[in-house]
MITORDREN-642748 format. One record per residue: residue number from 1; residue in three letters; x, y, z of N, C-alpha, C in turn. Coordinates in nm, 3 decimals, padded with zeros to 5 digits. Layout:
BEGIN
NUM / ALA / X / Y / Z / X / Y / Z / X / Y / Z
...
% end
This chain:
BEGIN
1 / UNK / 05.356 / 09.421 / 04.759 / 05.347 / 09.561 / 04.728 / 05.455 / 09.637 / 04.805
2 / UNK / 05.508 / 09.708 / 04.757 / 05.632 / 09.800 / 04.834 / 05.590 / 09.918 / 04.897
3 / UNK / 05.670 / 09.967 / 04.998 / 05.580 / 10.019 / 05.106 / 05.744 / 10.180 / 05.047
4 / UNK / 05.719 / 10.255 / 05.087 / 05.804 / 10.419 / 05.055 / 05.795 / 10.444 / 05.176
5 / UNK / 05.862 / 10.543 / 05.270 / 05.878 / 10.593 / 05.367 / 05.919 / 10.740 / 05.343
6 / UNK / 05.893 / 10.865 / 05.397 / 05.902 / 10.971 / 05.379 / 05.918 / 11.084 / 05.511
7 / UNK / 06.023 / 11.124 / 05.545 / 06.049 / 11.179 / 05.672 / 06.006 / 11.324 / 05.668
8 / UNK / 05.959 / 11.375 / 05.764 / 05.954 / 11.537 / 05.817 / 06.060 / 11.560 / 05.926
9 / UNK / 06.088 / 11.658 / 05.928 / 06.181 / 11.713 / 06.022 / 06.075 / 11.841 / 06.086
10 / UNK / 06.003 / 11.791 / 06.195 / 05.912 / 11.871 / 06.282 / 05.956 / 11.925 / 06.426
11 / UNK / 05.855 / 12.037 / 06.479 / 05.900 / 12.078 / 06.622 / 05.828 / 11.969 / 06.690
12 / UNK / 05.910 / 11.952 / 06.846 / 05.838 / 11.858 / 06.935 / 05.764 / 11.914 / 07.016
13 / UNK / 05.693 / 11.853 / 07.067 / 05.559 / 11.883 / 07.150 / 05.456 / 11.963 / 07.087
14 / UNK / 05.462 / 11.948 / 06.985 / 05.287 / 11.952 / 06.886 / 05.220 / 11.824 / 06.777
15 / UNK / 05.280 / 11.729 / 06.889 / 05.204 / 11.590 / 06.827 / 05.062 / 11.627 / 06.796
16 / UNK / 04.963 / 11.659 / 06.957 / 04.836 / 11.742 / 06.914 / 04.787 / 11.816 / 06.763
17 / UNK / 04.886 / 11.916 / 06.759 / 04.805 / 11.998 / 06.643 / 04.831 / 11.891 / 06.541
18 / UNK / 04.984 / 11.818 / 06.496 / 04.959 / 11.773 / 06.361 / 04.851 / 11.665 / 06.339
19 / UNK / 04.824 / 11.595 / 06.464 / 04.755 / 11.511 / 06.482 / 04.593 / 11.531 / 06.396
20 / UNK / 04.583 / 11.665 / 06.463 / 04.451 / 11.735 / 06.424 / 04.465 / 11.738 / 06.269
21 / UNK / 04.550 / 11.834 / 06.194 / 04.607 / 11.800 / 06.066 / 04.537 / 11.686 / 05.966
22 / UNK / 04.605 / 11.555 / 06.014 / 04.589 / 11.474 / 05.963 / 04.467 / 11.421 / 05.953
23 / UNK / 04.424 / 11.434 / 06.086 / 04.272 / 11.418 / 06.084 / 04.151 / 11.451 / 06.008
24 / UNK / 04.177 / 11.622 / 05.949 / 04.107 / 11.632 / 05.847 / 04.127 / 11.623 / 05.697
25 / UNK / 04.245 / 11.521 / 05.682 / 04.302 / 11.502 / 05.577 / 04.130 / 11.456 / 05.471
26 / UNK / 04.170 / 11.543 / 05.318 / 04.092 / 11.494 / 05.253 / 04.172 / 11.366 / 05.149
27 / UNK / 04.114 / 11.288 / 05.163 / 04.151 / 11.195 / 05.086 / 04.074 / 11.205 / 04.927
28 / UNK / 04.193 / 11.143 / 04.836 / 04.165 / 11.125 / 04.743 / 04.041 / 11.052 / 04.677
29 / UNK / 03.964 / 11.098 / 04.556 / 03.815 / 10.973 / 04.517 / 03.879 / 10.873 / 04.486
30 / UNK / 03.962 / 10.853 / 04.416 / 04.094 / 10.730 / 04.344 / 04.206 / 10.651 / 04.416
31 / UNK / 04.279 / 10.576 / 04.439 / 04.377 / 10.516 / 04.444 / 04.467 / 10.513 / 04.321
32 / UNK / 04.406 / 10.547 / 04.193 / 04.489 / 10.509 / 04.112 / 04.557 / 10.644 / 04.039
33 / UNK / 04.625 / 10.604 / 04.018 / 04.764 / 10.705 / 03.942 / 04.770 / 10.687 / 03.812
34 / UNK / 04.774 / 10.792 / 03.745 / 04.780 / 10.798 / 03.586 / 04.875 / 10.859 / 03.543
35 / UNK / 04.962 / 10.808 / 03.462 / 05.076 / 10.869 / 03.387 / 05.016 / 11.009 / 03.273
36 / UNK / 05.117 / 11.048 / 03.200 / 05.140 / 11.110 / 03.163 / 05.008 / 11.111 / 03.003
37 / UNK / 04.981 / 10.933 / 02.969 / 04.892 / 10.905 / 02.849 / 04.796 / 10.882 / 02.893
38 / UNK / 04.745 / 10.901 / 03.025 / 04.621 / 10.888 / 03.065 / 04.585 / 10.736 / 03.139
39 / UNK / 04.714 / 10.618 / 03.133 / 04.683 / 10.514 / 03.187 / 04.712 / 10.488 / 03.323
40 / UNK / 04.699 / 10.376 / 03.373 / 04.746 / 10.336 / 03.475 / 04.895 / 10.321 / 03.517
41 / UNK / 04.942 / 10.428 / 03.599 / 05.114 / 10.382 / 03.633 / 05.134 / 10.325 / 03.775
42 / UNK / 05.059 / 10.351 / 03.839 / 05.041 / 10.292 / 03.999 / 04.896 / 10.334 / 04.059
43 / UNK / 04.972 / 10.267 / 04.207 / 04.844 / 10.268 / 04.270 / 04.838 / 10.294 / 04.414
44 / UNK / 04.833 / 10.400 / 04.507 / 04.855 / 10.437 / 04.583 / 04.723 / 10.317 / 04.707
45 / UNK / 04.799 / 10.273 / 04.779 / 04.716 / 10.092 / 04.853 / 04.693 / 10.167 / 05.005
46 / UNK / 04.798 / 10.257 / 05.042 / 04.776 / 10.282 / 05.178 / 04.847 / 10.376 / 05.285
47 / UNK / 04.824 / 10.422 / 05.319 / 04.919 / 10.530 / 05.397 / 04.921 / 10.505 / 05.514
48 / UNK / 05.019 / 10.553 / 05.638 / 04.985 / 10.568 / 05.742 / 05.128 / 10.678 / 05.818
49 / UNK / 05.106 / 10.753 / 05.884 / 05.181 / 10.875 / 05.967 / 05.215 / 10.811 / 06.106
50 / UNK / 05.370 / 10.864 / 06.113 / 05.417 / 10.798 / 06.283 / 05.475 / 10.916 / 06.267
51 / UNK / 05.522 / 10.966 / 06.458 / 05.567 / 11.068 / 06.505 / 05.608 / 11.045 / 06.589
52 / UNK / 05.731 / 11.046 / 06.664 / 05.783 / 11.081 / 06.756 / 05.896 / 11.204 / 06.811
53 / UNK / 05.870 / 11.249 / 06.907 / 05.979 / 11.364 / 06.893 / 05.973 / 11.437 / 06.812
54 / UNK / 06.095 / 11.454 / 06.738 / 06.138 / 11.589 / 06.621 / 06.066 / 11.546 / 06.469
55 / UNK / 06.061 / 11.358 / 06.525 / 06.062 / 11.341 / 06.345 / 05.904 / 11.267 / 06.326
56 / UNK / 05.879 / 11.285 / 06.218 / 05.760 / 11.205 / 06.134 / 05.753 / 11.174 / 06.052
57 / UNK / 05.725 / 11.034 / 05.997 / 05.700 / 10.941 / 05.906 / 05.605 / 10.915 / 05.869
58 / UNK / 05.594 / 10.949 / 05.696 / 05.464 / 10.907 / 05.620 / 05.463 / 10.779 / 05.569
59 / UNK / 05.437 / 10.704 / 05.608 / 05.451 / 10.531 / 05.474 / 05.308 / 10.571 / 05.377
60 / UNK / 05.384 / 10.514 / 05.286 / 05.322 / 10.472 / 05.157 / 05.301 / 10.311 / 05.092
61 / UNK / 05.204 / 10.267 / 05.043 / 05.223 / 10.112 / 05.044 / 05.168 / 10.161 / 04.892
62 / UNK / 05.240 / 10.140 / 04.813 / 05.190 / 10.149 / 04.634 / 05.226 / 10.013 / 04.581
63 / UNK / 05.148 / 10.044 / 04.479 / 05.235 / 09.896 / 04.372 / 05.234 / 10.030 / 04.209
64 / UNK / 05.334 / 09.967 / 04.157 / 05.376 / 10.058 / 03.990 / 05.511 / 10.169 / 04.053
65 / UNK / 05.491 / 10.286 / 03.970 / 05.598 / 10.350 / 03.974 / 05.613 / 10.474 / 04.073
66 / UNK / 05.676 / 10.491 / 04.159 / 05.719 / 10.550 / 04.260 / 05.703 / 10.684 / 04.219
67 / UNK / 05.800 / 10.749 / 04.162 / 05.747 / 10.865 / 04.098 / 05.632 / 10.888 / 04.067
68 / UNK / 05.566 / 10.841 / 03.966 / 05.458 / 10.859 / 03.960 / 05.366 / 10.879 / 04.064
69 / UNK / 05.372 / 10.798 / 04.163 / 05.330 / 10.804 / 04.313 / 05.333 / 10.978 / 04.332
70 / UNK / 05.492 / 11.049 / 04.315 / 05.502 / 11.136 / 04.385 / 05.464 / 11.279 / 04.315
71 / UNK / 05.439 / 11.250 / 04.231 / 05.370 / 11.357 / 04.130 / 05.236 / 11.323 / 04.118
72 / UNK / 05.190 / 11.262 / 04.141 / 05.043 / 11.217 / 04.215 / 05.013 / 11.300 / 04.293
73 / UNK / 05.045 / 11.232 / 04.436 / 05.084 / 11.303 / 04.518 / 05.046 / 11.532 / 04.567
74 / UNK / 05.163 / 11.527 / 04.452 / 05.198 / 11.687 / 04.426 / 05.115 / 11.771 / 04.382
75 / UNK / 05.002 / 11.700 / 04.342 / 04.846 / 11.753 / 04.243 / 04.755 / 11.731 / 04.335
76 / UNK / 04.700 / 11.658 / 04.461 / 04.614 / 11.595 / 04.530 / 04.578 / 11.747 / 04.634
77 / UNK / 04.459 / 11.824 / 04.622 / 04.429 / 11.900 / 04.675 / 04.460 / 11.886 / 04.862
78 / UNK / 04.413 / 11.731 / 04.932 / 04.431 / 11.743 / 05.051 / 04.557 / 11.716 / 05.082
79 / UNK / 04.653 / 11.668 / 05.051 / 04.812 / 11.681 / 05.023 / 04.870 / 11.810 / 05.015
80 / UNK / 04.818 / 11.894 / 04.913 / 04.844 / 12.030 / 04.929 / 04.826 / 12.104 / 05.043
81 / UNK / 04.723 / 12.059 / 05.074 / 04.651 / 12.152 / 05.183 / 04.741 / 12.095 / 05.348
82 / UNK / 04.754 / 11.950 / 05.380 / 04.809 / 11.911 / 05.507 / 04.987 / 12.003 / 05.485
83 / UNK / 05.037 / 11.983 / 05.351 / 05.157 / 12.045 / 05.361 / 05.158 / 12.200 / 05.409
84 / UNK / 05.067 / 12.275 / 05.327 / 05.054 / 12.436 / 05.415 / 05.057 / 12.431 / 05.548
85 / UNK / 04.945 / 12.336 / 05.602 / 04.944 / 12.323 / 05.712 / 05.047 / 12.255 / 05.837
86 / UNK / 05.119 / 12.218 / 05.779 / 05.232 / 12.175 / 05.828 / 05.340 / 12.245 / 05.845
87 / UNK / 05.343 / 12.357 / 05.769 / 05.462 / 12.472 / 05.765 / 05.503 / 12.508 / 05.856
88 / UNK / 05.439 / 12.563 / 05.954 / 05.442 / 12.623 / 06.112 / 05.519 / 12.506 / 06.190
89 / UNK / 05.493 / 12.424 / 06.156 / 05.573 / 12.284 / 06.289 / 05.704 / 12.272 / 06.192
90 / UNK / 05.753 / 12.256 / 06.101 / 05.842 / 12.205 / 06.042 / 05.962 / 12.292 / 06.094
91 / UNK / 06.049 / 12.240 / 06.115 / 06.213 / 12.281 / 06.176 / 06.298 / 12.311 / 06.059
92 / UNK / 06.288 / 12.224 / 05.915 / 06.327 / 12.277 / 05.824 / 06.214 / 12.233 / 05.703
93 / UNK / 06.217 / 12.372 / 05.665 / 06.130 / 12.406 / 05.500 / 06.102 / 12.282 / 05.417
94 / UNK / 05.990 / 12.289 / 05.354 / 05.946 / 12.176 / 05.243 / 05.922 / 12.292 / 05.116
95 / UNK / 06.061 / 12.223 / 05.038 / 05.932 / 12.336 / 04.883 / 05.815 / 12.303 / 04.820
96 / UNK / 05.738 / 12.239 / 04.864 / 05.623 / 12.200 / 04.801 / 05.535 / 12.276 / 04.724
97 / UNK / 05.535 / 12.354 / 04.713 / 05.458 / 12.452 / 04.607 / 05.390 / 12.449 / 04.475
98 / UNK / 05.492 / 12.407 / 04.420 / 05.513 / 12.322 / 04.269 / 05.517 / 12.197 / 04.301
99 / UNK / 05.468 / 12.135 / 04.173 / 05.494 / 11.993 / 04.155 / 05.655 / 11.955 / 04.147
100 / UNK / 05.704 / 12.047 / 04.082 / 05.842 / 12.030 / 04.092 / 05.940 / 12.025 / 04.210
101 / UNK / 05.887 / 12.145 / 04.305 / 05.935 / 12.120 / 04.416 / 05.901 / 12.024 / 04.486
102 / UNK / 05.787 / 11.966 / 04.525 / 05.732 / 11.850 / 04.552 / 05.807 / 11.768 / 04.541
103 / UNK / 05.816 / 11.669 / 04.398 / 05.904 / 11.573 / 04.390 / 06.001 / 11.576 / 04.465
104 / UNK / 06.115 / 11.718 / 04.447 / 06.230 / 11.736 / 04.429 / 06.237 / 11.683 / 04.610
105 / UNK / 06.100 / 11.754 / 04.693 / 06.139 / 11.724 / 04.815 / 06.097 / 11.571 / 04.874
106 / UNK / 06.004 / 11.514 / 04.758 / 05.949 / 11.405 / 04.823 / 06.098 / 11.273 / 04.803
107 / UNK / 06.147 / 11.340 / 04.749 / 06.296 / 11.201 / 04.706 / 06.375 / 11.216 / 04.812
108 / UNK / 06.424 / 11.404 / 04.830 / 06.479 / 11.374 / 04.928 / 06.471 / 11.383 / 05.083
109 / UNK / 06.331 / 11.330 / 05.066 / 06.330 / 11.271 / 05.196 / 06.323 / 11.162 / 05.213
110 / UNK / 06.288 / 11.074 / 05.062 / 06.251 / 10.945 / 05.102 / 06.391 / 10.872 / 05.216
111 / UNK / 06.324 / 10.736 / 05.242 / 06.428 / 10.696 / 05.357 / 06.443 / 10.527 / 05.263
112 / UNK / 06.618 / 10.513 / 05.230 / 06.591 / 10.393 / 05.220 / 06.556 / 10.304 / 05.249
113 / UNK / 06.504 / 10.175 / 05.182 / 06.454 / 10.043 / 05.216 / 06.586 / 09.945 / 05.271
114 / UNK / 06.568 / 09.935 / 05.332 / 06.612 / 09.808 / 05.374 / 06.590 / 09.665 / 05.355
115 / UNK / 06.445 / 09.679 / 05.389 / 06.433 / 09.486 / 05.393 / 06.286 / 09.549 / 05.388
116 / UNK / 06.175 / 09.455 / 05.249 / 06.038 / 09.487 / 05.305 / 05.990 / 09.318 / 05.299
117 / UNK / 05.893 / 09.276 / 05.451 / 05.847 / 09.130 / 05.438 / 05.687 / 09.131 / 05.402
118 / UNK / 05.635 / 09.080 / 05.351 / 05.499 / 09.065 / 05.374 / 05.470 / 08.902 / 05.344
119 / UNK / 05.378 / 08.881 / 05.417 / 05.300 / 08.739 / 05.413 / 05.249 / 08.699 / 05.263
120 / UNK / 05.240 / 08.825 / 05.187 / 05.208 / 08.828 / 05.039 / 05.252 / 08.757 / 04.946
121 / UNK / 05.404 / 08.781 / 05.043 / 05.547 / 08.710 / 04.945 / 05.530 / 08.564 / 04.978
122 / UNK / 05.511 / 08.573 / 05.073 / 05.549 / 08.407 / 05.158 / 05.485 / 08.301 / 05.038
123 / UNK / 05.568 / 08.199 / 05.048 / 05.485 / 08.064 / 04.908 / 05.381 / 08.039 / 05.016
124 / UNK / 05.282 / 07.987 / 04.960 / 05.136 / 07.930 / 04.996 / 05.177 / 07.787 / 05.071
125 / UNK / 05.103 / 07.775 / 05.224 / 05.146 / 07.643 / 05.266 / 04.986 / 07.594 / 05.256
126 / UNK / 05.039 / 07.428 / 05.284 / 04.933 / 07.361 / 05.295 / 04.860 / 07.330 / 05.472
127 / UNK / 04.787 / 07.347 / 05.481 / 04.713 / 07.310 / 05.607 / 04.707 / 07.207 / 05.644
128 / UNK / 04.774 / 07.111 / 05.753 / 04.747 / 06.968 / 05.776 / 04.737 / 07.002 / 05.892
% end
């Protein structure tokens, strides 16, 4: 499954509040993502937030289509809500407002991939 990475550009020394933030993140009833005909286009597997300093990192672990992911995403009431709440720490602006802006900001922040490993991939050994 491929993992997305997504940067903030935040103030330092309020690890605390975003911390809090996240904490009352509402999560979604679903994992799954629906296109445009009502089916299945992905599947949002897992998140997790790192911070240090100025910057913070959202990972994403999906399987299907990325976009779709991010227009997902852009509709998800507690998503909406951690981004308002995030406004005040941010060093520079997110347009998130719109779905449109959303996307527009969730790309460019994404962070390229480099190299992703998982044990998932690995061929199956035998036990002796």
């Amino acid at each position: 499954m491929p993992f997305a990475a997504i940067t903030y550009d935040i103030k330092a020394g309020y690890e605390k509040e975003i911390s809090e933030i996240f904490g009352a993140f509402r999560r979604v009833g679903s994992p799954v993502v629906k296109g445009e005909g009502g089916g299945e286009t992905a599947r949002i597997l897992a998140t997790a937030v790192f911070i240090r300093d100025d910057t913070m990192v959202r990972f994403i672990e999906y399987d299907g289509d990325l976009d779709a992911v991010a227009r997902h995403m852009a509709t998800q009431p507690g998503v909406r809500e951690v981004e308002e709440k995030l406004a005040p720490y941010l060093t520079r602006p997110r347009d998130t407002g719109t779905v449109e802006g959303f996307v527009a900001t969730f790309k460019r922040s994404l962070l390229t991939c480099m190299a992703q490993i998982s044990v998932r991939d690995a061929p199956a050994r035998s036990a002796n």
